[in-house]
Structures are given as C-alpha cells and as structure tokens.
C-alpha positions as CSV (number, residue, x, y, z in Angstrom):
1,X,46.8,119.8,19.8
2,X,44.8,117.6,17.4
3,X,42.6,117.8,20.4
4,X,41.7,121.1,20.5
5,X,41.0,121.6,16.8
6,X,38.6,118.8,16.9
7,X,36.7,120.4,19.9
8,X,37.3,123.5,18.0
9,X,35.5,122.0,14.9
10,X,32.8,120.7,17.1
11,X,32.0,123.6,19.2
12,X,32.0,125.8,15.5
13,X,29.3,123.6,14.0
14,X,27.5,123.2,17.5
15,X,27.3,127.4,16.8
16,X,26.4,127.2,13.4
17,X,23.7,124.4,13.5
18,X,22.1,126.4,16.7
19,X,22.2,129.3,14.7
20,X,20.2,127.7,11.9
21,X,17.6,126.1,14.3
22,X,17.4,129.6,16.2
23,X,17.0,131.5,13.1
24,X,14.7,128.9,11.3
25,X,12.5,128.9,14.4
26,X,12.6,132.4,14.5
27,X,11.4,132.4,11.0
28,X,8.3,130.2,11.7
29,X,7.4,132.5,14.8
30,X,7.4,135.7,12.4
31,X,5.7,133.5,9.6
32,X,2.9,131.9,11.8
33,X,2.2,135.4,14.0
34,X,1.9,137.2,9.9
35,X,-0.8,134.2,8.7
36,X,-2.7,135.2,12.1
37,X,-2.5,138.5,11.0
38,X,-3.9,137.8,7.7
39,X,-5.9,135.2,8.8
40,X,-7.8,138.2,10.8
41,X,-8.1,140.4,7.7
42,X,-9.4,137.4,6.0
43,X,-11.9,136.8,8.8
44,X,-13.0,140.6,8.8
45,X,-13.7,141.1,5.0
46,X,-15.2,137.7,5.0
47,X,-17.3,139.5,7.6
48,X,-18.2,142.7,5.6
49,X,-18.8,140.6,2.4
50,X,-21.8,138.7,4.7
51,X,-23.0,142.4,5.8
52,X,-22.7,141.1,9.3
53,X,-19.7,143.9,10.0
54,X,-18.1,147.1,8.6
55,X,-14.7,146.7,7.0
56,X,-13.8,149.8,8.2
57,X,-13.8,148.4,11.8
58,X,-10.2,147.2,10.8
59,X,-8.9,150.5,10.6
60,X,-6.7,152.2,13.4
61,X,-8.0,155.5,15.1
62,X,-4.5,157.0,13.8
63,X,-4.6,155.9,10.3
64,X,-3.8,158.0,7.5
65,X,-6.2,157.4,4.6
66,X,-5.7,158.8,1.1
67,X,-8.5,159.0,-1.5
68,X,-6.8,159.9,-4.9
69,X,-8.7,162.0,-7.9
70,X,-11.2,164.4,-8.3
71,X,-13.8,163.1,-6.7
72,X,-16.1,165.7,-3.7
73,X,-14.0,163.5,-1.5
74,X,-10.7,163.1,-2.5
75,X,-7.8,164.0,-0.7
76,X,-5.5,163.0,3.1
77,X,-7.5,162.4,6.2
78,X,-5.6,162.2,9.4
79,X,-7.5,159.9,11.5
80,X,-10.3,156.8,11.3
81,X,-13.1,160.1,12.6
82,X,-12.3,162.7,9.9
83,X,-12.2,159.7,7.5
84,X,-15.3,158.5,8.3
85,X,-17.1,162.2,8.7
86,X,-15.8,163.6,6.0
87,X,-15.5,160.7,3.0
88,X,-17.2,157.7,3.8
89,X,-20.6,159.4,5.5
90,X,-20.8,161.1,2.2
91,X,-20.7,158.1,-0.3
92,X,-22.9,156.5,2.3
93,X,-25.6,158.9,2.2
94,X,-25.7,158.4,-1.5
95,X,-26.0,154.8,-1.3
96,X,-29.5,152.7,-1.6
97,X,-27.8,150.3,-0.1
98,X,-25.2,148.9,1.3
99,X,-21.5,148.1,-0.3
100,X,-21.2,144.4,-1.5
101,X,-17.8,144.1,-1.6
102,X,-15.5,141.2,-3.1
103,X,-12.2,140.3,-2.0
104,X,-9.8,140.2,-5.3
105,X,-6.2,139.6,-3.5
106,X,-4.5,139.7,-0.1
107,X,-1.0,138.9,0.5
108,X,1.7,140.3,2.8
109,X,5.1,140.9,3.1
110,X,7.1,141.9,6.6
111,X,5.5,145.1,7.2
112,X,2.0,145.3,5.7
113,X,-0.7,143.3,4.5
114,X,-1.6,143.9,0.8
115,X,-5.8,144.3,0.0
116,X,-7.2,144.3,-3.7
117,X,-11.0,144.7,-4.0
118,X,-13.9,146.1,-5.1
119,X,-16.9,147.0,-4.4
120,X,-20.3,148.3,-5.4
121,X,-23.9,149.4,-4.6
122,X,-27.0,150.9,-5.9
123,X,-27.2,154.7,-5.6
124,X,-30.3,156.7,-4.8
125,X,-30.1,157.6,-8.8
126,X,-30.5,154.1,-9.2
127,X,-26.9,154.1,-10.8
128,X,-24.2,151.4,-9.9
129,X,-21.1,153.0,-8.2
130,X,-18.1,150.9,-8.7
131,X,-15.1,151.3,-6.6
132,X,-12.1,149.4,-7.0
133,X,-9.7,149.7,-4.1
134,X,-6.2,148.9,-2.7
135,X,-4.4,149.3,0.6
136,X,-2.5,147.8,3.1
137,X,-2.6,147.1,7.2
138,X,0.2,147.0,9.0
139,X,1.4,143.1,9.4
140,X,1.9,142.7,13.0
141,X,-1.4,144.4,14.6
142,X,-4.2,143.8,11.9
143,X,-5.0,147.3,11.8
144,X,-5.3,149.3,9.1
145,X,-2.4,152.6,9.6
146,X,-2.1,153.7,6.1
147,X,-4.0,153.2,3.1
148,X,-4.7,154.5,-0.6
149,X,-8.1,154.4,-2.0
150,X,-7.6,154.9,-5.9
C-alpha cells in the first residue's frame, strides 16, 4: 500500500511540474509571437517617421476607424478605402508637406497593441497642424482593426 501512495505522490507532481513547464512554455510562445508583433509596429512607424513608408499601410482593409470631435472629418469609417477617401485624402490635401510623426508610447497587452503619438506638418496656410493620436492593432496579426483618432 505504501507503494502505491508513493507512485501516487510521484505520478501527481510528475502532472503538476509538466503542467508548469507546459504552461510556462506556452507563456513564452504567446510572449515571443506578441514582441514580433510589436516588434513590426515598431519597424513600421520607425518606417513612416524616416518618410520611407505610410503608417497607414498597417491598417487592415476591414478596420473600423473613429475620428472623434468636430472636425470636416470626424466621425466612423467602415473600412481602410472610405478611411482613406474620405478623412485622410482631405487633411492631405491641406498639407505642404508631409506628416512627421513621433512615436510617444507602445505597449501591448493580450489582444491589442497600444500606440501614443503625434504628429505634425506645415499647412498650405503656412500654419502647423498638430495631431496627437492614440489607437491600437490587434496583437496577434500586426494590423491595425480598430482604432480612435482623438
């Protein structure tokens, strides 16, 4: 009988400890394929800061973008085209020049990767526009799904 309970014992922490190793090695998997993630992000703003590539080139053809306020182009676009038609070809076309943006924060947690900057140009007024933004991507493609422009 003593026995049994001591292969009992055994085969109980032989579960438990592959359990840990399992879940700990499922942990690093989720953790390494998220810093790729945001490694990418990284890579494409990084990008877009240089002017060698649109930021907007992380966004998904699906995604859902909100621009909050009173601006001409506030409001829910379903979609990266009627985004892109209908609010960013606008501010564009007002531009002298390109955005210069500047990364502030991005972190992630399991779902979505977290994006804080700003950005700003010269207008064709020769004014300085000034947009801070914030958004997320979703964590395990890259691609931007949802985001809030305030």
């Amino acid at each position: 009988m003593e026995k049994l309970h001591t292969v009992y014992g055994a085969l109980t922490i032989a579960l438990f400890l592959g359990h840990v190793v399992f879940s700990a090695n499922a942990q690093e998997k989720k953790e390494s394929a998220l810093q790729k993630q945001l490694d990418l992000v990284a890579h494409q703003f990084k990008q877009w800061e240089n002017g060698t590539t649109s930021f907007f080139d992380l966004l998904a053809d699906d995604v859902n973008w909100e621009v909050s306020g009173r601006s001409p182009v506030s409001g829910v676009y379903k979609g990266k085209q009627a985004f892109m038609e209908r609010a960013v070809a606008p501010i564009i076309e007002k531009l002298k020049e390109p955005l210069k943006p500047k990364l502030i924060s991005l972190t992630a947690d399991d779902r979505f990767i977290w994006l804080h900057f700003k950005a700003q140009a010269k207008t064709k007024t020769n004014t300085i526009t000034k947009t801070p933004t914030s958004g997320n991507c979703n964590s395990t493609t890259g691609k931007s799904s949802t985001r809030l422009l305030f």
